[in-house]
Jmol script that loads the backbone (N, CA, C; Angstrom):
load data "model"
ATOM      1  N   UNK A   1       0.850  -1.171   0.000  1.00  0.00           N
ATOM      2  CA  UNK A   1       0.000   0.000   0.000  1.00  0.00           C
ATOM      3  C   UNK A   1       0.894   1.232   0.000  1.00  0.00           C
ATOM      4  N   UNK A   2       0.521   2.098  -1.059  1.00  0.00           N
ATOM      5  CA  UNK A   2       1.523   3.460  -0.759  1.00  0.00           C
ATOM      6  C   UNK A   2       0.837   4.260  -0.315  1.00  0.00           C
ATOM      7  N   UNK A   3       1.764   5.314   0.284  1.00  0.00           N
ATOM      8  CA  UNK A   3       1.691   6.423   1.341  1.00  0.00           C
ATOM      9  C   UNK A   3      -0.031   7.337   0.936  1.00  0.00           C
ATOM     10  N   UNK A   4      -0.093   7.235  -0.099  1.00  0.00           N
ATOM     11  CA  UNK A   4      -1.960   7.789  -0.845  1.00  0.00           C
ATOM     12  C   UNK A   4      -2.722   6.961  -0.489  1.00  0.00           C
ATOM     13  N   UNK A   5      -2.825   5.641  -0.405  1.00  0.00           N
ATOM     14  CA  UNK A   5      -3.263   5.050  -0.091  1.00  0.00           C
ATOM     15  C   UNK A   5      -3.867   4.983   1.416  1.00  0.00           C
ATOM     16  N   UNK A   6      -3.066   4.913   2.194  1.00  0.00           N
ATOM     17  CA  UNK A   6      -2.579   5.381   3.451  1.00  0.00           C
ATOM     18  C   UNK A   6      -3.886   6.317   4.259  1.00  0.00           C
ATOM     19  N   UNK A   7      -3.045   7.810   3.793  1.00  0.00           N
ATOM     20  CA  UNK A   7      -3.554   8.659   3.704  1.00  0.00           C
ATOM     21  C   UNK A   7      -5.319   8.679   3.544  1.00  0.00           C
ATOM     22  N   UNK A   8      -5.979   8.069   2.205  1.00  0.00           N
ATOM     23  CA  UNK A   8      -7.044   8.057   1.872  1.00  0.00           C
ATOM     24  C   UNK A   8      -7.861   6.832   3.272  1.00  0.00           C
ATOM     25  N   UNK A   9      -7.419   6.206   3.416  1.00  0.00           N
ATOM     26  CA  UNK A   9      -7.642   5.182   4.229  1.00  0.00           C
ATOM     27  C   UNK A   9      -8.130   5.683   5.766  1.00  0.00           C
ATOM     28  N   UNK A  10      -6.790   6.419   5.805  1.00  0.00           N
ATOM     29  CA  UNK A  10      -6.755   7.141   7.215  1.00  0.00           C
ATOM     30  C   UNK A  10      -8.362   8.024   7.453  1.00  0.00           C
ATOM     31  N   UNK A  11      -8.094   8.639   6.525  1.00  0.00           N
ATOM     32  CA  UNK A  11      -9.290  10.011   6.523  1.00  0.00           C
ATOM     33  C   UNK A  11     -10.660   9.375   6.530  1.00  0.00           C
ATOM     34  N   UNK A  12     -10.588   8.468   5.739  1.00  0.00           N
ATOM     35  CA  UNK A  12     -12.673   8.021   5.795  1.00  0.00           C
ATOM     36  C   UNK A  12     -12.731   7.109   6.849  1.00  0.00           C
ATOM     37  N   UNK A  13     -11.200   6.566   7.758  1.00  0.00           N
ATOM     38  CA  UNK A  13     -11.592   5.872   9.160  1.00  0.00           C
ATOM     39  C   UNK A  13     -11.659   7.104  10.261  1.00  0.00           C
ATOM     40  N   UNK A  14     -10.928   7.653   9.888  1.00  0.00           N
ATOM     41  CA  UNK A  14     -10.905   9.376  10.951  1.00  0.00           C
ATOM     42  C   UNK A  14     -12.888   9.663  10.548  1.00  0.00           C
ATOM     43  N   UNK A  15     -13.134   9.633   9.728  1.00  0.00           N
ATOM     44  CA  UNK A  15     -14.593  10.255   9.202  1.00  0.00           C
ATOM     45  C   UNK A  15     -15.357   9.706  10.132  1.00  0.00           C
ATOM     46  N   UNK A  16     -15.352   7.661   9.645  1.00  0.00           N
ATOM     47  CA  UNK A  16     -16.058   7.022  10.236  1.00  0.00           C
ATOM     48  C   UNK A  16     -16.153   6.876  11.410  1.00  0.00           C
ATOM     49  N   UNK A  17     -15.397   7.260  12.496  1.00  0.00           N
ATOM     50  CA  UNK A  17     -15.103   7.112  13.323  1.00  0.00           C
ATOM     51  C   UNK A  17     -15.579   8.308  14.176  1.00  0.00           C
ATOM     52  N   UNK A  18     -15.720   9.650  13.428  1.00  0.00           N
ATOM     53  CA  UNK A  18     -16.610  10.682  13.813  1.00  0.00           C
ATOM     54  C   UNK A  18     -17.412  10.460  14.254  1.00  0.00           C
ATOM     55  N   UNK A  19     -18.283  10.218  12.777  1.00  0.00           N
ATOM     56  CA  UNK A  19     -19.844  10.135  12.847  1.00  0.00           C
ATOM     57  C   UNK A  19     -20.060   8.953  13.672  1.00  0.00           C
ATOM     58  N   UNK A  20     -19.530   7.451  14.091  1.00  0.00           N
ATOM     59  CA  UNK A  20     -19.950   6.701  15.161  1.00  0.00           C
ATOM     60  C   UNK A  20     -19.658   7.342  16.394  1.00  0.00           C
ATOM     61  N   UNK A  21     -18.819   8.214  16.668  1.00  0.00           N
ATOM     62  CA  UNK A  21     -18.603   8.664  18.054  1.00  0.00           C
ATOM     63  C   UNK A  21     -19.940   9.415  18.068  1.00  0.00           C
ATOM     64  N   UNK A  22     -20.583  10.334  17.225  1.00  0.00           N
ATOM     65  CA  UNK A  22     -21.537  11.541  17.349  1.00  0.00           C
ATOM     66  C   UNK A  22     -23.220  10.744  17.650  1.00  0.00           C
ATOM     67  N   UNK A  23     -22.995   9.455  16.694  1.00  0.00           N
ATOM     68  CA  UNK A  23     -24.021   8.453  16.614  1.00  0.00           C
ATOM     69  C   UNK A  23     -24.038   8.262  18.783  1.00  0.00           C
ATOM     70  N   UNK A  24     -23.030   7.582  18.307  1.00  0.00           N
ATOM     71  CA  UNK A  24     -23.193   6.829  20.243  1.00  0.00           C
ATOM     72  C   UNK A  24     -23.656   7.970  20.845  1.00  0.00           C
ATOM     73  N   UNK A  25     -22.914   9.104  20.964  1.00  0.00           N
ATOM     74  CA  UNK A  25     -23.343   9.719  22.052  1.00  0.00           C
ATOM     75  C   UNK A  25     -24.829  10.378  21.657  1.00  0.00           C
ATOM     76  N   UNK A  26     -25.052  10.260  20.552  1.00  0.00           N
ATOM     77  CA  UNK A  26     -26.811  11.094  20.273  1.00  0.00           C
ATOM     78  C   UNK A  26     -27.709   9.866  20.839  1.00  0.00           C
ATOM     79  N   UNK A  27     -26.975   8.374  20.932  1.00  0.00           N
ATOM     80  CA  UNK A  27     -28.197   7.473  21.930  1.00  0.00           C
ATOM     81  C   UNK A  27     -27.802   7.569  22.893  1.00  0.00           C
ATOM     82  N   UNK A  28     -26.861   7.714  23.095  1.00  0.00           N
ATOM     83  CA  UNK A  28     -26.302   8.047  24.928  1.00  0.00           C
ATOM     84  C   UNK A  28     -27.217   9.566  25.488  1.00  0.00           C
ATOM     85  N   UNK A  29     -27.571  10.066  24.690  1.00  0.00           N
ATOM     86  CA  UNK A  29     -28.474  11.170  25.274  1.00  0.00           C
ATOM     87  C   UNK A  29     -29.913  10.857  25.881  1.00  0.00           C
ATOM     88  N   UNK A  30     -30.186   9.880  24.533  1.00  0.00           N
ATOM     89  CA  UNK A  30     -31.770   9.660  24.393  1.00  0.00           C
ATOM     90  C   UNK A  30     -31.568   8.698  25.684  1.00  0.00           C
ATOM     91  N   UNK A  31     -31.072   7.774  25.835  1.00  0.00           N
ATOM     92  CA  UNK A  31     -31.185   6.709  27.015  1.00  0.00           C
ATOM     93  C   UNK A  31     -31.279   7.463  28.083  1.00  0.00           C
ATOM     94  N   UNK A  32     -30.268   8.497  28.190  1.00  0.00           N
ATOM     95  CA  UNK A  32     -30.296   9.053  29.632  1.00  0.00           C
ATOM     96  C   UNK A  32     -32.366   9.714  29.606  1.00  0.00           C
ATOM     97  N   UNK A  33     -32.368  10.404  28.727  1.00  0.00           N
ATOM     98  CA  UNK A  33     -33.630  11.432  28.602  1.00  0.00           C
ATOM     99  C   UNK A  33     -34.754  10.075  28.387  1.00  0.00           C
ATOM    100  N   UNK A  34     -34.620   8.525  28.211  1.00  0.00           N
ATOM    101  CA  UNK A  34     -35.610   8.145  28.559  1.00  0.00           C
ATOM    102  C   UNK A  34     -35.659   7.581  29.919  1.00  0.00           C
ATOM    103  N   UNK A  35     -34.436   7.550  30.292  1.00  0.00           N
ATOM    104  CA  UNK A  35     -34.341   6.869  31.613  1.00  0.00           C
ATOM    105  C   UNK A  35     -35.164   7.586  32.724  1.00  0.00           C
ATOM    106  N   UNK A  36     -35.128   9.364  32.719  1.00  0.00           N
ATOM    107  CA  UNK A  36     -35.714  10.168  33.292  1.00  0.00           C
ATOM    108  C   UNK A  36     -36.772  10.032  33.164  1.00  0.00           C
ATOM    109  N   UNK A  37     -37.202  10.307  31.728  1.00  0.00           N
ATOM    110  CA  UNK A  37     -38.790   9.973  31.926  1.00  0.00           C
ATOM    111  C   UNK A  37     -39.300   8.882  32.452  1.00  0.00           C
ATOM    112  N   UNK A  38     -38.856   7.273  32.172  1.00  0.00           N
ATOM    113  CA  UNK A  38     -39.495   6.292  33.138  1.00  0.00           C
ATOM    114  C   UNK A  38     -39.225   6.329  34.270  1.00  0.00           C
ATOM    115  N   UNK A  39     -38.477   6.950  34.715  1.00  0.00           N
ATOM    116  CA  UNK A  39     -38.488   7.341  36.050  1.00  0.00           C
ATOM    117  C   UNK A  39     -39.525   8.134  36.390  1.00  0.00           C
ATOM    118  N   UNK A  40     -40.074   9.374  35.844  1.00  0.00           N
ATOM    119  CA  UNK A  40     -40.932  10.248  36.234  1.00  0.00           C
ATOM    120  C   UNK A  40     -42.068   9.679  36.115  1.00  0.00           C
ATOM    121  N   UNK A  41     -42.369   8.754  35.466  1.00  0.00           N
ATOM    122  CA  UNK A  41     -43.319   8.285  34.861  1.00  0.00           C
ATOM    123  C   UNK A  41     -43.898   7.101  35.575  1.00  0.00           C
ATOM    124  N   UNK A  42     -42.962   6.317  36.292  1.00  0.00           N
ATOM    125  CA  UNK A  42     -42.771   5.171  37.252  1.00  0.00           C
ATOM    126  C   UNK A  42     -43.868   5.376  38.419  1.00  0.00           C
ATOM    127  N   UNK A  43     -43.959   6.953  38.995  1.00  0.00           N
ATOM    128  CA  UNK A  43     -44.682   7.497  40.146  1.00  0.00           C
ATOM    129  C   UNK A  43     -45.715   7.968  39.862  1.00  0.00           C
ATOM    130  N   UNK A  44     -46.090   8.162  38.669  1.00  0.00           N
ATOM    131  CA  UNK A  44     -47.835   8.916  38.391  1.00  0.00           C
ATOM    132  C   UNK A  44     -48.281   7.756  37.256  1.00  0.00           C
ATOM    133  N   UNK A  45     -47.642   7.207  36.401  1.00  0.00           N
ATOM    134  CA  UNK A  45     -48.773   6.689  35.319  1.00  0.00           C
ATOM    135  C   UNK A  45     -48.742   5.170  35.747  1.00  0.00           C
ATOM    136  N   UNK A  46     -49.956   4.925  34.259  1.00  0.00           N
ATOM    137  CA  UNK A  46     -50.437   3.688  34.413  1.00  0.00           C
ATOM    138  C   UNK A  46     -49.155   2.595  34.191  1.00  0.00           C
ATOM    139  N   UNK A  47     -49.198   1.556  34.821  1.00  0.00           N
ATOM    140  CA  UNK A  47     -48.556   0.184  34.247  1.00  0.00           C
ATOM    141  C   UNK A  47     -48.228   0.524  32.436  1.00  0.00           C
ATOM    142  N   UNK A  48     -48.959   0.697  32.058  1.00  0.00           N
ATOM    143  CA  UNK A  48     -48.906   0.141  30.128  1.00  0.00           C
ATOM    144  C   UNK A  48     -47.900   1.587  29.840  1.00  0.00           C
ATOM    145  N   UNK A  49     -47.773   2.626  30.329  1.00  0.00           N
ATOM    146  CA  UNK A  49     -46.956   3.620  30.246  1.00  0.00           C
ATOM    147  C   UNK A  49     -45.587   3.431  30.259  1.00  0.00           C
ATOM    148  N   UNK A  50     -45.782   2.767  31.545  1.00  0.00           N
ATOM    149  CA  UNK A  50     -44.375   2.314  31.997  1.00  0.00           C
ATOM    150  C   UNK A  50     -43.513   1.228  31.054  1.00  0.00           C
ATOM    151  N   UNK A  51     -44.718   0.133  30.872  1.00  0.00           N
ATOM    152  CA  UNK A  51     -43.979  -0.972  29.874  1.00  0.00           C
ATOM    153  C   UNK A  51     -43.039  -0.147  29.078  1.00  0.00           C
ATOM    154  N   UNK A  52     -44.279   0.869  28.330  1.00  0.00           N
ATOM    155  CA  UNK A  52     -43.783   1.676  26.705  1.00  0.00           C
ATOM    156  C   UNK A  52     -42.283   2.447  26.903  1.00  0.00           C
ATOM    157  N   UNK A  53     -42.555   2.852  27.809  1.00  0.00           N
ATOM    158  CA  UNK A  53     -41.257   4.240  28.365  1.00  0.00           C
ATOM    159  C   UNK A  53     -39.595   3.062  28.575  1.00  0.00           C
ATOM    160  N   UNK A  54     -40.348   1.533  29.621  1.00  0.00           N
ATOM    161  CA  UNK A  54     -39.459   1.093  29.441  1.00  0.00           C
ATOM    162  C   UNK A  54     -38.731   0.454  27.886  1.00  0.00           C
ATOM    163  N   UNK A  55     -39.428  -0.183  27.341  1.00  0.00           N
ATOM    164  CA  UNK A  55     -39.623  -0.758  25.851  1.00  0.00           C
ATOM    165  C   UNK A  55     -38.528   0.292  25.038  1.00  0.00           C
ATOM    166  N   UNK A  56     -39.191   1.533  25.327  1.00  0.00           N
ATOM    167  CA  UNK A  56     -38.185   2.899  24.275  1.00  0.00           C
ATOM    168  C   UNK A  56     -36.706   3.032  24.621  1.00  0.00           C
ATOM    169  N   UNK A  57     -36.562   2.924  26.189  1.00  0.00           N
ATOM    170  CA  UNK A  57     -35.032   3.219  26.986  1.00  0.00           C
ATOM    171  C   UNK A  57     -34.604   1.664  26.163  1.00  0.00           C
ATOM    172  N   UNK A  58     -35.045   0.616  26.429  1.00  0.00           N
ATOM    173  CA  UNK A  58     -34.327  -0.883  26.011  1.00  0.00           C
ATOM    174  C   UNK A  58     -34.163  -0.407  24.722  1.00  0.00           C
ATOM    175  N   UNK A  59     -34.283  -0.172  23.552  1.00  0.00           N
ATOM    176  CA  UNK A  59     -34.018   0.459  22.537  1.00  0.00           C
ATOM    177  C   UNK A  59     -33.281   1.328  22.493  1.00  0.00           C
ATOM    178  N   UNK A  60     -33.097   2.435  23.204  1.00  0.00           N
ATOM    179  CA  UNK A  60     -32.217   3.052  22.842  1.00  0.00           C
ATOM    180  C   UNK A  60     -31.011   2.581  23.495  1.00  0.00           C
ATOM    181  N   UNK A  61     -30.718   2.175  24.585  1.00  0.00           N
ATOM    182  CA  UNK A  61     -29.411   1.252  24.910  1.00  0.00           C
ATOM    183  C   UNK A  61     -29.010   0.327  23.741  1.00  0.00           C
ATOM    184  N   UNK A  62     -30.207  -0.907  22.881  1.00  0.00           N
ATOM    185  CA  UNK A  62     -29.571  -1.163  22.088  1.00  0.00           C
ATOM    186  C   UNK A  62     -28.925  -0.682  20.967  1.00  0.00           C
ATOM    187  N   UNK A  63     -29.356   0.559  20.590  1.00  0.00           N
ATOM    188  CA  UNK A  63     -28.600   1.098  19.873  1.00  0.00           C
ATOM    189  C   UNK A  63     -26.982   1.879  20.155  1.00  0.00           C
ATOM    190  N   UNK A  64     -27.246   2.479  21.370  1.00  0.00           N
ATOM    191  CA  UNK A  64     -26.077   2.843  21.986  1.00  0.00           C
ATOM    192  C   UNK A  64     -24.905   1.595  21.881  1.00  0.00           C
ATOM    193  N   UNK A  65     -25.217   0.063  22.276  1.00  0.00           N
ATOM    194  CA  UNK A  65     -24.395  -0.819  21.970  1.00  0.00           C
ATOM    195  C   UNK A  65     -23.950  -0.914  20.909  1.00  0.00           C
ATOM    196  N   UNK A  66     -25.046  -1.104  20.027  1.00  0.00           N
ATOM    197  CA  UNK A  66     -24.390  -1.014  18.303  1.00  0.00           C
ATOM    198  C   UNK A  66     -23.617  -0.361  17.965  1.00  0.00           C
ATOM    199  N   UNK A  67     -23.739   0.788  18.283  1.00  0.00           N
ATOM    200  CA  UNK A  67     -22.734   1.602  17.814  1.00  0.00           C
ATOM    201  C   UNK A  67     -21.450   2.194  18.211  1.00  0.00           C
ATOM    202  N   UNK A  68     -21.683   1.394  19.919  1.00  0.00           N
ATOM    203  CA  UNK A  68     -20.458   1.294  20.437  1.00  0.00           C
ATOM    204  C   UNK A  68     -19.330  -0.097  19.897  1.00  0.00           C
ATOM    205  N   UNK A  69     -20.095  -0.680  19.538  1.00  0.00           N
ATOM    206  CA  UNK A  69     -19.360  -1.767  18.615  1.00  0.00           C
ATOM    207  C   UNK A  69     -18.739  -1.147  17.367  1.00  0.00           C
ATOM    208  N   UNK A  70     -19.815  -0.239  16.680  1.00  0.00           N
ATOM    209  CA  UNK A  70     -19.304   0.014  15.275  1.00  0.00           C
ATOM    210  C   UNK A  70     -17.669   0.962  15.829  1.00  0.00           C
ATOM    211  N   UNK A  71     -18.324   1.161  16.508  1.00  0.00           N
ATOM    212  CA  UNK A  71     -16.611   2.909  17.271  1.00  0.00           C
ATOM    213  C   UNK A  71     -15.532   1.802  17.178  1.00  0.00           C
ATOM    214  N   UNK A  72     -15.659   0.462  18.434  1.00  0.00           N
ATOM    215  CA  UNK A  72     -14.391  -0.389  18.401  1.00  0.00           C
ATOM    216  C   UNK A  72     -14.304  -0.784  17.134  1.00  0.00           C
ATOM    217  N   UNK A  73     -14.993  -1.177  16.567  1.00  0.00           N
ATOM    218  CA  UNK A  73     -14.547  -1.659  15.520  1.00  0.00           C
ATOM    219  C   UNK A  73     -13.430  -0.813  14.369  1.00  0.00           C
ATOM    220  N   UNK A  74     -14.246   0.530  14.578  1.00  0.00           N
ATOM    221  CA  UNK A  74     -13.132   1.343  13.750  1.00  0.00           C
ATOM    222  C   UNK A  74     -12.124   1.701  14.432  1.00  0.00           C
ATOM    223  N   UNK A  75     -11.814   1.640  15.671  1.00  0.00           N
ATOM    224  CA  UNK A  75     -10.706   2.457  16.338  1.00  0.00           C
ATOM    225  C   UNK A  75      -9.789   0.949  16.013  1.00  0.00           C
ATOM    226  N   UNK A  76     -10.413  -0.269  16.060  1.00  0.00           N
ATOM    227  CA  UNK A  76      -9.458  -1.362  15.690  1.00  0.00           C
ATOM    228  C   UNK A  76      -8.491  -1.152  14.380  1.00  0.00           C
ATOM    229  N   UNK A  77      -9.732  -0.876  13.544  1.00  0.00           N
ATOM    230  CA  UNK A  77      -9.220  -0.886  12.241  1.00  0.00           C
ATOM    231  C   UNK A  77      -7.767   0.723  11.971  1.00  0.00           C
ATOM    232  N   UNK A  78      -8.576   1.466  12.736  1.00  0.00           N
ATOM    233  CA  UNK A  78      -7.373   2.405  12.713  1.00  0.00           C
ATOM    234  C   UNK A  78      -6.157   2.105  13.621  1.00  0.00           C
ATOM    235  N   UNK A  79      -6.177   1.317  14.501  1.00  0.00           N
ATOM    236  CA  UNK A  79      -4.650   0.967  15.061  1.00  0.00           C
ATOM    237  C   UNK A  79      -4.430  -0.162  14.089  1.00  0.00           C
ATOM    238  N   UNK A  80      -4.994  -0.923  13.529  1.00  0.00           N
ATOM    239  CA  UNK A  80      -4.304  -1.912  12.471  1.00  0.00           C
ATOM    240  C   UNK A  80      -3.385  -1.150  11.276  1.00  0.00           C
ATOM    241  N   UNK A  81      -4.088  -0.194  10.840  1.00  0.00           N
ATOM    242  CA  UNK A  81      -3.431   0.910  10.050  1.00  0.00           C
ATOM    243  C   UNK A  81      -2.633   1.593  10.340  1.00  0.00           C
ATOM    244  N   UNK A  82      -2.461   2.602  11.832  1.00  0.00           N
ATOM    245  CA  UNK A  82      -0.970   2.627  12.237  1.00  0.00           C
ATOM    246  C   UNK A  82       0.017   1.873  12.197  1.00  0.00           C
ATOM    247  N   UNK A  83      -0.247   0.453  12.660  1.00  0.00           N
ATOM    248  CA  UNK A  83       0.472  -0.315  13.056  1.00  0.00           C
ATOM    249  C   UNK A  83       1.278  -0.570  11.301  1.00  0.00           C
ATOM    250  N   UNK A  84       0.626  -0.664  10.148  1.00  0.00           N
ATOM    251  CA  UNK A  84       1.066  -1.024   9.259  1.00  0.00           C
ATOM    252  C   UNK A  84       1.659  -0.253   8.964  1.00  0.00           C
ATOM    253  N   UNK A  85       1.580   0.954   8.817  1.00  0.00           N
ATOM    254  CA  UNK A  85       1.963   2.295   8.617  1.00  0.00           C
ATOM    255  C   UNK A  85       3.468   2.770   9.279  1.00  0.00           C
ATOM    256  N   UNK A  86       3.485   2.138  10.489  1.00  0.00           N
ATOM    257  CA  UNK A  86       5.040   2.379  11.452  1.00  0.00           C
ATOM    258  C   UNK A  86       5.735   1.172  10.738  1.00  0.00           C
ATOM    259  N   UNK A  87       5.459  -0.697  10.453  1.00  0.00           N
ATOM    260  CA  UNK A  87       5.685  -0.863   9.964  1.00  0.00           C
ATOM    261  C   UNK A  87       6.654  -1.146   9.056  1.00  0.00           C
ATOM    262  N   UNK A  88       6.138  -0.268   7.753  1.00  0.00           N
ATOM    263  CA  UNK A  88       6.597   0.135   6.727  1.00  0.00           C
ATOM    264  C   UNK A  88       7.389   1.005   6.598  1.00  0.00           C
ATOM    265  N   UNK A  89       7.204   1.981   7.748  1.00  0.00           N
ATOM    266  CA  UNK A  89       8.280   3.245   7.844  1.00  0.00           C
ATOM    267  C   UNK A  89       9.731   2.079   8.858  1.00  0.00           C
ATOM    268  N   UNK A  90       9.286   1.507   9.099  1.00  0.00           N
ATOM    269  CA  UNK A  90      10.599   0.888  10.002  1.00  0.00           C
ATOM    270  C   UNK A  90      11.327  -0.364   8.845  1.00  0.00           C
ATOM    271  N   UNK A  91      10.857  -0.952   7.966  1.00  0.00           N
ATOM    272  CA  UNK A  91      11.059  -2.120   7.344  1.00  0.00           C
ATOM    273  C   UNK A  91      12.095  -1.207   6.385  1.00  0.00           C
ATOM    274  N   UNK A  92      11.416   0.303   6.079  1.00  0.00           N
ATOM    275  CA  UNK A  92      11.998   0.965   4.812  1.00  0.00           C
ATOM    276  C   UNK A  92      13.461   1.842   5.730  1.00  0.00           C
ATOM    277  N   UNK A  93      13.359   2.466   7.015  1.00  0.00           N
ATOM    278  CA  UNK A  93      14.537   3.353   7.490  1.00  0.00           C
ATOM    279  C   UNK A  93      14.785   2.253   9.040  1.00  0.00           C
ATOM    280  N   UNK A  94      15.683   1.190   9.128  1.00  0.00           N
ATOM    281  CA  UNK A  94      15.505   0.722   9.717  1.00  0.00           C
ATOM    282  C   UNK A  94      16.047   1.040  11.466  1.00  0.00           C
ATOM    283  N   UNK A  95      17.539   1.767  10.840  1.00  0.00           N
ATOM    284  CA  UNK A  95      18.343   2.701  11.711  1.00  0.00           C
ATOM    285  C   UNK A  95      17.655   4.055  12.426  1.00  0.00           C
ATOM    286  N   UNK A  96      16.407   4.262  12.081  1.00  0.00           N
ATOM    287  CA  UNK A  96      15.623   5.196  12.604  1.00  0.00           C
ATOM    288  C   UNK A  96      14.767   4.547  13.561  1.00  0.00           C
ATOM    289  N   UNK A  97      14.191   3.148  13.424  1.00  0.00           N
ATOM    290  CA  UNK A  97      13.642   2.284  14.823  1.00  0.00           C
ATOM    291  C   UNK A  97      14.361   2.519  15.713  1.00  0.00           C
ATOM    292  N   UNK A  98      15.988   1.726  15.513  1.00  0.00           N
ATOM    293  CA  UNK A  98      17.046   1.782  15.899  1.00  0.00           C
ATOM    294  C   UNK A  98      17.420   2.841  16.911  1.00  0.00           C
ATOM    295  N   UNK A  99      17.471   3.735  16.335  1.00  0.00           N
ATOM    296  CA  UNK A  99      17.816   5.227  16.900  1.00  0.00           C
ATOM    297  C   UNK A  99      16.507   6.209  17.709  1.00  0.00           C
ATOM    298  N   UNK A 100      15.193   5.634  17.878  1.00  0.00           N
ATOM    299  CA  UNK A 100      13.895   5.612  18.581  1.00  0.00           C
ATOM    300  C   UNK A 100      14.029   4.941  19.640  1.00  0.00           C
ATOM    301  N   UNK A 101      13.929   3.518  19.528  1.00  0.00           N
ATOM    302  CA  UNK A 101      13.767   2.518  20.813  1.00  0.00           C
ATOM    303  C   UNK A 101      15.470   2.879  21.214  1.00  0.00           C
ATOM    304  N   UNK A 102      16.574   3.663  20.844  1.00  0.00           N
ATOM    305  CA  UNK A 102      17.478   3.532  22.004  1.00  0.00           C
ATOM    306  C   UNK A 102      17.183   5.009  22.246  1.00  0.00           C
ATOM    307  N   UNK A 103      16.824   6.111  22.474  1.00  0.00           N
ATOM    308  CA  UNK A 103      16.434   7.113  22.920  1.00  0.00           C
ATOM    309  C   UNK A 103      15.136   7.091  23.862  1.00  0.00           C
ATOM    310  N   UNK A 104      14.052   5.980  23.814  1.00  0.00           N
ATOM    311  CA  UNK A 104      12.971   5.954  24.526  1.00  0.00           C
ATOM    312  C   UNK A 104      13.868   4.826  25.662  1.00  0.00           C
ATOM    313  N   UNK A 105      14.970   4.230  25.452  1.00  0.00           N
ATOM    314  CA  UNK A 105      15.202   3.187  26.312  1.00  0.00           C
ATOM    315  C   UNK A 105      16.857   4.039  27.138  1.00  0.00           C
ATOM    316  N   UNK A 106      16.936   5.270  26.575  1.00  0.00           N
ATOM    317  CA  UNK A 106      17.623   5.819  27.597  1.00  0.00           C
ATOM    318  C   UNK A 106      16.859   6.997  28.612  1.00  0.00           C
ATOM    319  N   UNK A 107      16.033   7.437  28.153  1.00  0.00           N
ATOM    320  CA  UNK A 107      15.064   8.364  28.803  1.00  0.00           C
ATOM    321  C   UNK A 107      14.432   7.168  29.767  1.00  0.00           C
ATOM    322  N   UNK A 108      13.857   6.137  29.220  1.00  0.00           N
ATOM    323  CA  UNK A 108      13.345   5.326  30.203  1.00  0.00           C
ATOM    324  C   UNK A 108      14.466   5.339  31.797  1.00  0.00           C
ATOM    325  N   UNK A 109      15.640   5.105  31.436  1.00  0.00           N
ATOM    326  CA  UNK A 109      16.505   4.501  32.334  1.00  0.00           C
ATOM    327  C   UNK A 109      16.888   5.825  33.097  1.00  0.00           C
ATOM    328  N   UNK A 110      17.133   7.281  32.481  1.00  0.00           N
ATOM    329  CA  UNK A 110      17.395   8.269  33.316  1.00  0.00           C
ATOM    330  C   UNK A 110      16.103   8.432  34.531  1.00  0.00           C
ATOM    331  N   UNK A 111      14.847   8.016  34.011  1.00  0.00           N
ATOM    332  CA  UNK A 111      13.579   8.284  34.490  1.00  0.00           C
ATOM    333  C   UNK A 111      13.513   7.428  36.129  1.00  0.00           C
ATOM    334  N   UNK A 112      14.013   6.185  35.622  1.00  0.00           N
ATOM    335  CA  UNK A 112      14.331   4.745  36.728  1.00  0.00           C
ATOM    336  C   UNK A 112      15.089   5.359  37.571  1.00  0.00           C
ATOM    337  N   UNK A 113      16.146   6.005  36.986  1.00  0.00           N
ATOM    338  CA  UNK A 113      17.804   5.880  37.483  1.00  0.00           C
ATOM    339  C   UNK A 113      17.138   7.274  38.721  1.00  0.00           C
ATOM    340  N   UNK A 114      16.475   7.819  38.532  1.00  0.00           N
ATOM    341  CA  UNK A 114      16.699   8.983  39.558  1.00  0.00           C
ATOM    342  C   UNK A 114      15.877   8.717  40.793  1.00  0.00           C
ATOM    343  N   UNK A 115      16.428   9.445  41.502  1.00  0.00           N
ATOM    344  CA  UNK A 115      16.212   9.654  42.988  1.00  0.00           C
ATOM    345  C   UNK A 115      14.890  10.210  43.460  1.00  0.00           C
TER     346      UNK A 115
END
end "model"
wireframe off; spacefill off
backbone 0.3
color backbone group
């Protein structure tokens, strides 16, 4: 895969990954705002009210799940794509891994090493 590739890849999982975050939390609203109401609703109305109010909240949780699935799912797919992405940058400059992991592994050790 080249670097356009990449790139194009990146952006419509960055997209997708929007709009499921904006998704979840627009049922993460409604659940809360039905939860209130069957709650309010719990102390003055009839039984068959309550079923309904509950019936709507169970719905909107399932959707909140769904689409908390669809989020992991893309945040998967976008660390699979980093991951390929570092990769390729390490397979191609290899002395630059090299010269990374011994700079994170001397900072590590000054970090240990102190008092």
């Amino acid at each position: 895969m080249d670097q356009t590739q990449n790139t194009t890849a990146g952006n419509t999982l960055r997209q997708d990954a929007g709009a499921d975050r904006e998704r979840l939390l627009s049922h993460l609203r409604e659940a809360v705002s039905d939860a209130e109401q069957w709650l309010n609703s719990a102390a003055k109305d009839a039984p068959a009210d309550i079923e309904q109010a509950k019936k709507q909240f169970q719905e909107a949780i399932a959707g909140a799940k769904t689409d908390l699935l669809k989020l992991e799912d893309t945040m998967l797919a976008r660390g699979k794509l980093a991951y390929k992405a570092a990769d390729a940058y390490i397979q191609e400059s290899p002395w630059v891994g090299v010269g990374i992991a011994a700079a994170a592994g001397l900072a590590l050790g000054y970090l240990i090493g102190r008092d």
